[in-house]
Backbone as CSV, one residue per row, in Angstrom:
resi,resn,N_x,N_y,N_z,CA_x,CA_y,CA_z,C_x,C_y,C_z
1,UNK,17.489,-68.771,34.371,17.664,-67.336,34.426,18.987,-67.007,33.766
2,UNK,19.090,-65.974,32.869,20.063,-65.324,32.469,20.636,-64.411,32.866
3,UNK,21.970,-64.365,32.553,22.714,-63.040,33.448,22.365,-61.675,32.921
4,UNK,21.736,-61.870,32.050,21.079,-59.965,31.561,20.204,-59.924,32.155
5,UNK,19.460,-61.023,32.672,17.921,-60.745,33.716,18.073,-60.611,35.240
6,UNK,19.489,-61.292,35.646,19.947,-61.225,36.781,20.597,-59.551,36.954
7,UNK,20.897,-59.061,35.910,21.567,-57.485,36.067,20.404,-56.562,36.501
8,UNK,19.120,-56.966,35.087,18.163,-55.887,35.053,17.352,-55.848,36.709
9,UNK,17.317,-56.757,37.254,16.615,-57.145,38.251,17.289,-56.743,39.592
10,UNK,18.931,-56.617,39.576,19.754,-55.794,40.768,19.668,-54.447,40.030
11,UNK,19.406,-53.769,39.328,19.497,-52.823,38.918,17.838,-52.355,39.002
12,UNK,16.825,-53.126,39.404,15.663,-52.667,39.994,14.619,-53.362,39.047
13,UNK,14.791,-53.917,38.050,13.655,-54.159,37.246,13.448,-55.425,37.262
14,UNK,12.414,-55.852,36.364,12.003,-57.285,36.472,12.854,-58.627,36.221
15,UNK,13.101,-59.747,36.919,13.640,-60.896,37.011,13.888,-61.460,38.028
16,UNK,15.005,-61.682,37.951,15.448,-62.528,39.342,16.976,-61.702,39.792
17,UNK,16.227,-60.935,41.348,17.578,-60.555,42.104,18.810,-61.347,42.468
18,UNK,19.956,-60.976,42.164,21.047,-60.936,42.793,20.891,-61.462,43.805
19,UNK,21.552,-62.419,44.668,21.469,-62.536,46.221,22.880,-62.644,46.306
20,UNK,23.392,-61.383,47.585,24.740,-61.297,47.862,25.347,-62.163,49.175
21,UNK,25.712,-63.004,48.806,26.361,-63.771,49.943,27.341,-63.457,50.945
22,UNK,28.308,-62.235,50.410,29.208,-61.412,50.845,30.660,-62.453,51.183
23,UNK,30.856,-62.577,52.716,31.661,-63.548,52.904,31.351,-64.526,53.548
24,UNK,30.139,-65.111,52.828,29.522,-66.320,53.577,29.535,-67.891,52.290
25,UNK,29.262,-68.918,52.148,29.608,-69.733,51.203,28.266,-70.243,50.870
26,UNK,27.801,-70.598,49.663,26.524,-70.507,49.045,26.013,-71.978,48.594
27,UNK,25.248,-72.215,49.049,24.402,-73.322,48.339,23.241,-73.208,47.376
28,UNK,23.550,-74.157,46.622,22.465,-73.855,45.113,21.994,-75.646,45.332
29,UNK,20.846,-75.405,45.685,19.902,-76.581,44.893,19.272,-76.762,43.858
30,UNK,19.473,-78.341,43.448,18.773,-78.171,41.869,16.975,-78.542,42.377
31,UNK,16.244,-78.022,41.550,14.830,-78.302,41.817,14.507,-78.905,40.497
32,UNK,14.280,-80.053,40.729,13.597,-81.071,39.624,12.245,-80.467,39.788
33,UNK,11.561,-79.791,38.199,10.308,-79.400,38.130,8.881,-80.677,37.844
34,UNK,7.918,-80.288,37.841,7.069,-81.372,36.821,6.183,-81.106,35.909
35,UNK,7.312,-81.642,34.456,6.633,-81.160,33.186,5.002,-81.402,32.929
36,UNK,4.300,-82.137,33.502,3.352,-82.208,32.893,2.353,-81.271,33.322
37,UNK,2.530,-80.953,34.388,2.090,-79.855,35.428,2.392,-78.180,34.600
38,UNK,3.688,-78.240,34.029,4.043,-77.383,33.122,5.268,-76.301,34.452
39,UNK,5.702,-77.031,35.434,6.514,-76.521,35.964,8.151,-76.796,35.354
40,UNK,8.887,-76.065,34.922,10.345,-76.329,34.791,11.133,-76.724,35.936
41,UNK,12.200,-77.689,35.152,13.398,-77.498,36.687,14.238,-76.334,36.535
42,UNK,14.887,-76.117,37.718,15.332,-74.756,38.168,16.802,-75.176,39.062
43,UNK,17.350,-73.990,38.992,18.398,-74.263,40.616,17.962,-72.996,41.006
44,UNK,18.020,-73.421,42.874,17.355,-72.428,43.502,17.377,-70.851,44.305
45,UNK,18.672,-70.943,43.263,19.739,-69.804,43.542,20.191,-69.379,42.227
46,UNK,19.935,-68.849,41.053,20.337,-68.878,40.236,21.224,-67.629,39.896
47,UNK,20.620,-66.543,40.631,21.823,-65.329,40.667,22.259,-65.010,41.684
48,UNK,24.005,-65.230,42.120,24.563,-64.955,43.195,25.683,-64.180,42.863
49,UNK,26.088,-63.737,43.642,26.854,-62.313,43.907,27.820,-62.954,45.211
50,UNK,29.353,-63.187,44.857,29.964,-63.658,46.428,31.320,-63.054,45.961
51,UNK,31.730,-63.240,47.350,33.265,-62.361,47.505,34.200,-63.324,47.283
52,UNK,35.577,-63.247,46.477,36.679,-64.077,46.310,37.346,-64.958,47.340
53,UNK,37.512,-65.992,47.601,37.910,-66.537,48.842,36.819,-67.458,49.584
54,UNK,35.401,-67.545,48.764,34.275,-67.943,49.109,33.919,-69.395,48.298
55,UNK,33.271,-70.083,48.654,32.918,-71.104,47.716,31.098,-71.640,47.360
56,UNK,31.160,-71.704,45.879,29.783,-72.290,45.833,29.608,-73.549,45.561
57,UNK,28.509,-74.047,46.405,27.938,-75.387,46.390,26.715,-75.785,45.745
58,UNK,26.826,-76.791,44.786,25.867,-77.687,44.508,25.329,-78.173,44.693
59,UNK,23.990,-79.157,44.742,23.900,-79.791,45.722,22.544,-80.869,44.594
60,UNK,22.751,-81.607,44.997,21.478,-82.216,43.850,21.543,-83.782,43.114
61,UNK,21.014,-84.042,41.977,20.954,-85.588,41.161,21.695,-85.273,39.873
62,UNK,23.479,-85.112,39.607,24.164,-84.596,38.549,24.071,-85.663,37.021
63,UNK,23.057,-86.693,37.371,22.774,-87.363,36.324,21.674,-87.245,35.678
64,UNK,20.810,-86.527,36.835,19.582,-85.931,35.687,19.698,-84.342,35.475
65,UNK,20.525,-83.687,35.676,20.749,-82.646,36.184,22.417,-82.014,36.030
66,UNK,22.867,-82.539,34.743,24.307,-82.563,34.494,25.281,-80.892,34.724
67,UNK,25.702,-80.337,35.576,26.011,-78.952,35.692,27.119,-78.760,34.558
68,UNK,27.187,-77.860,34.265,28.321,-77.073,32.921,28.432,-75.398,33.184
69,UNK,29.520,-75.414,32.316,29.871,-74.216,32.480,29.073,-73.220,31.219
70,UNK,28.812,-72.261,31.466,27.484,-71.566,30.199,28.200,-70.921,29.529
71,UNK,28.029,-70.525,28.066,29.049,-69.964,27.017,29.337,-68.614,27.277
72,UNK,29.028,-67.785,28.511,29.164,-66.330,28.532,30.445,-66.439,29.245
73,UNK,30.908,-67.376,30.059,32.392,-67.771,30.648,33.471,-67.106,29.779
74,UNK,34.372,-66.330,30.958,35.463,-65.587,29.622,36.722,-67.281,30.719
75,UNK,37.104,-67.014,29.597,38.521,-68.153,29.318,39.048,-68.636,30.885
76,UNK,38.835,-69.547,31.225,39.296,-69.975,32.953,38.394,-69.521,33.577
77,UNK,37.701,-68.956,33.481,35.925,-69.260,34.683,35.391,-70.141,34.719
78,UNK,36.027,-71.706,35.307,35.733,-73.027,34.757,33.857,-73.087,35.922
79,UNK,33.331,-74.143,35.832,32.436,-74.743,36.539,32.680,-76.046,36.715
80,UNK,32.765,-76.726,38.072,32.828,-77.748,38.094,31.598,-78.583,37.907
81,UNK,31.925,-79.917,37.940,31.046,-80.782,37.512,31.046,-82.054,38.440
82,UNK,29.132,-82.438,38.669,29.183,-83.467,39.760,29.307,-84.928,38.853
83,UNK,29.877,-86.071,39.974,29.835,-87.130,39.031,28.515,-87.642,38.947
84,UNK,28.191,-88.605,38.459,26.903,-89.330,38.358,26.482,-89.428,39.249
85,UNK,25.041,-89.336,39.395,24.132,-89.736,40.917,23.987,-88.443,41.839
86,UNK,23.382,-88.847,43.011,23.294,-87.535,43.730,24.291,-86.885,44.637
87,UNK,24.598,-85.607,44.777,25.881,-85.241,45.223,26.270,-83.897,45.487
88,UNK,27.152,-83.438,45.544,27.607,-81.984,45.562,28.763,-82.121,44.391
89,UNK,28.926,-80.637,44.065,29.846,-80.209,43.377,30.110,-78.396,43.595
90,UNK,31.740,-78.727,44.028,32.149,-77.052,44.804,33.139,-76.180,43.834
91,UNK,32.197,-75.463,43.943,33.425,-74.060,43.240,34.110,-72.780,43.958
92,UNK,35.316,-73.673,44.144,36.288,-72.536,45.344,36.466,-70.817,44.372
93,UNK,36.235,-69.935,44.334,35.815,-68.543,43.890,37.691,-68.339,44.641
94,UNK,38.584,-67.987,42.996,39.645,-67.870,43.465,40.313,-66.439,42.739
95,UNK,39.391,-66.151,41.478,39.516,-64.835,40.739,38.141,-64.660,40.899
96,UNK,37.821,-62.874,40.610,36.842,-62.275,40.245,36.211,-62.315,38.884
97,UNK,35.022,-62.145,38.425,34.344,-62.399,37.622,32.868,-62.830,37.405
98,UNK,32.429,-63.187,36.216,31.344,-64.019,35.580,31.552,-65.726,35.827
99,UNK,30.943,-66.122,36.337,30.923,-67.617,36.248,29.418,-68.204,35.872
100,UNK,29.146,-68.566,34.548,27.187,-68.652,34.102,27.776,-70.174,34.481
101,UNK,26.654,-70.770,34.894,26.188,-71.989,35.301,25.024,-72.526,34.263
102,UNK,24.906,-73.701,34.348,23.704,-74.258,33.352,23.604,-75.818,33.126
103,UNK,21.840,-76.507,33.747,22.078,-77.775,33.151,22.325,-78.389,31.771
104,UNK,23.033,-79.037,31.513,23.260,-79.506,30.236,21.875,-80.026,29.402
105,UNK,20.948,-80.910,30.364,19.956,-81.023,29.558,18.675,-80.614,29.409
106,UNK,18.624,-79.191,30.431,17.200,-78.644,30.965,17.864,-76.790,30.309
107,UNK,18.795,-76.205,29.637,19.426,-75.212,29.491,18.021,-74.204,29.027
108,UNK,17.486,-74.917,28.110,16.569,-74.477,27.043,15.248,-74.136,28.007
109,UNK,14.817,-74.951,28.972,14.089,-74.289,30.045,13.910,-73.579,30.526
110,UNK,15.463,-73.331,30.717,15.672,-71.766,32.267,16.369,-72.145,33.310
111,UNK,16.872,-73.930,32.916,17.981,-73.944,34.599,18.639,-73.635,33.974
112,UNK,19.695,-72.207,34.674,20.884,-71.699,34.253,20.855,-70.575,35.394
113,UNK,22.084,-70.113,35.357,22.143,-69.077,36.412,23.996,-68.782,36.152
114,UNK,24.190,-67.443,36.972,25.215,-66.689,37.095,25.963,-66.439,38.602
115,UNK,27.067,-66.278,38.803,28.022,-66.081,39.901,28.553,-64.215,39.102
116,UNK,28.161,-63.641,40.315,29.486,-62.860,40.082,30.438,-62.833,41.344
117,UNK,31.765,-62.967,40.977,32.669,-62.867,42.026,33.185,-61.265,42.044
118,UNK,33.592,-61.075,43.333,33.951,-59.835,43.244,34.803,-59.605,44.624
């Protein structure tokens, strides 16, 4: 999911809503799809909305499933990154902003997703 589909969709139209976490701390699972089936992988949270002071969590296999930071990132909206194997990886929300998320090798699919901090 993209962050123009994540807007159109809090703004009422078709995609994928926003989910506002407020001041609560967020978990994102990755969902390994199955291609032959013609399902994509996904993370299962892909548009979130959380308050500064909050943190998001990863949670998943970062070797099949490598997390990065997505090119709509303005300058220091880093994303962290899990090491190899299965694991978490946390992003303490310390400025406001855009933070796009995205697997490195499934991007072209549709795993990708957006943070807004606020």
């Amino acid at each position: 999911m993209d962050f123009a589909k994540c807007v159109e969709a809090d703004a009422g139209t078709a995609g994928n809503p926003f989910q506002d976490f407020g001041a609560t701390d967020a978990l994102v699972n990755m969902v390994t799809g199955d291609y032959n089936a013609g399902v994509p992988s996904t993370f299962d949270i892909p548009c979130i909305k959380i308050k500064v002071g909050q943190k998001v969590t990863w949670q998943g296999n970062f070797t099949t499933h490598p997390l990065i930071a997505a090119p709509c990132n303005p300058a220091g909206n880093t994303i962290p990154t899990g090491g190899p194997g299965i694991g978490t990886a946390v992003l303490n929300v310390t400025t406001a902003g855009i933070y796009g998320f995205q697997c490195q090798i499934h991007t072209g699919q549709g795993m990708k997703g957006v943070i807004v901090a606020y």
